[in-house]
C-alpha positions as CSV (number, residue, x, y, z in Angstrom):
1,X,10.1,12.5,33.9
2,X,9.7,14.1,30.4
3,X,11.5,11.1,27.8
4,X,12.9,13.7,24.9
5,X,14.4,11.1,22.7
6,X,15.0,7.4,22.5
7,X,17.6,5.3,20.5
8,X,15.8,1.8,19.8
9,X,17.0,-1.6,17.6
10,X,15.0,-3.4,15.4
11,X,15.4,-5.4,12.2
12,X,19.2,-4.7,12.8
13,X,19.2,-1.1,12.7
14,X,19.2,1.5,14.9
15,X,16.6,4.5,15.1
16,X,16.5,7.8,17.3
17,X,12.7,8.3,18.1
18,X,10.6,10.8,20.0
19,X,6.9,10.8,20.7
20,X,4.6,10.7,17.8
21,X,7.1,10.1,15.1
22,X,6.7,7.8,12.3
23,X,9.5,5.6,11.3
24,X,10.0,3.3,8.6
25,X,11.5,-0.6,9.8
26,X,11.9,-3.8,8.9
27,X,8.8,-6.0,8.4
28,X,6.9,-6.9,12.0
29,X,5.0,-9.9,12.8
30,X,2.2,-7.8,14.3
31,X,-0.9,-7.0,12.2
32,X,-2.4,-3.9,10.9
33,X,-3.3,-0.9,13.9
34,X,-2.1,-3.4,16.3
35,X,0.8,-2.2,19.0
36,X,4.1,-3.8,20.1
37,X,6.2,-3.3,22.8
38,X,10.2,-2.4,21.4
39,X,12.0,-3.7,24.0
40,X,15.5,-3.3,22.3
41,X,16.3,-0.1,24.3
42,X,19.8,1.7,23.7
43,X,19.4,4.8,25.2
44,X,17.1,7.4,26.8
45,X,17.6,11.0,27.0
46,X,15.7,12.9,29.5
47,X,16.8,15.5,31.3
48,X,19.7,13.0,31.5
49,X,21.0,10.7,29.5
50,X,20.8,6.6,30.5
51,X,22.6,4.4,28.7
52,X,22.0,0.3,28.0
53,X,24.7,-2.0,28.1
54,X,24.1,-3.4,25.3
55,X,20.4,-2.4,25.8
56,X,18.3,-1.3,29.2
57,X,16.8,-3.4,31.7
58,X,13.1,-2.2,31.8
59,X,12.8,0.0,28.9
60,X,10.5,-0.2,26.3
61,X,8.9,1.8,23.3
62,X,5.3,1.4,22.5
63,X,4.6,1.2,18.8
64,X,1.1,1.3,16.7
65,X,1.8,-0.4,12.9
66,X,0.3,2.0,10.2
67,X,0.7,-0.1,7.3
68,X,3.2,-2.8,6.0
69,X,4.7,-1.9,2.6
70,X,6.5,-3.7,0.1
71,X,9.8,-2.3,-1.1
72,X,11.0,-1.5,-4.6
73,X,11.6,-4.9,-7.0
74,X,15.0,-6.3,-7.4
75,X,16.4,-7.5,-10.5
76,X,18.9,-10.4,-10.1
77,X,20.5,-11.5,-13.4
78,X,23.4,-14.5,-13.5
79,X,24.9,-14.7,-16.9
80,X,27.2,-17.5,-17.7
81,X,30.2,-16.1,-20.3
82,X,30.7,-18.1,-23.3
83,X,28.1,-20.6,-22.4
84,X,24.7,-18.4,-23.8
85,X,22.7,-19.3,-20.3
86,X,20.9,-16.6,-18.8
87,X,18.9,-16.6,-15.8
88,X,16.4,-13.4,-14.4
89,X,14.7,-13.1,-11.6
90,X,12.6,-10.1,-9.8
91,X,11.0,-9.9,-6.5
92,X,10.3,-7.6,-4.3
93,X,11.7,-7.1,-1.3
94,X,9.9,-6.9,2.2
């Protein structure tokens, strides 16, 4: 049973995944070079396809964490009209 492709969840999106690739996700609670288990299975595509309803029983994706990164900083600016009060704040996003 050769897996070709597999549609997985995580961090509220949806990815299509084969063997060996590299995807970029949502923050995980697992450390660096550690694995996890993606149990958020939509679909399978072997030499058939097997669809979850909404995801599949006993299907899961093993994953290896390369690195966690922090994303680009956001700017968030209130001004107040007529009232000269300004407020700025920047963070960056995980």
């Amino acid at each position: 049973m050769d897996i070709k492709s597999a549609i997985i969840e995580t961090g509220g999106k949806q990815h299509r995944v084969k063997a060996g690739d590299c995807i970029l996700v949502e923050r995980l609670s697992v450390a660096v070079g550690d694995s996890t288990i993606i149990d958020k299975v939509l679909l399978i595509e072997t030499d058939d396809v097997s669809v979850g309803y909404p995801y599949l029983g006993k299907a899961g994706v093993k994953a290896t964490i390369i690195e966690h990164l922090l994303g680009k900083k956001v700017r968030a600016f209130k001004m107040r009209r007529r009232k000269k009060s300004r407020a700025q704040g920047v963070f960056a996003t995980r």
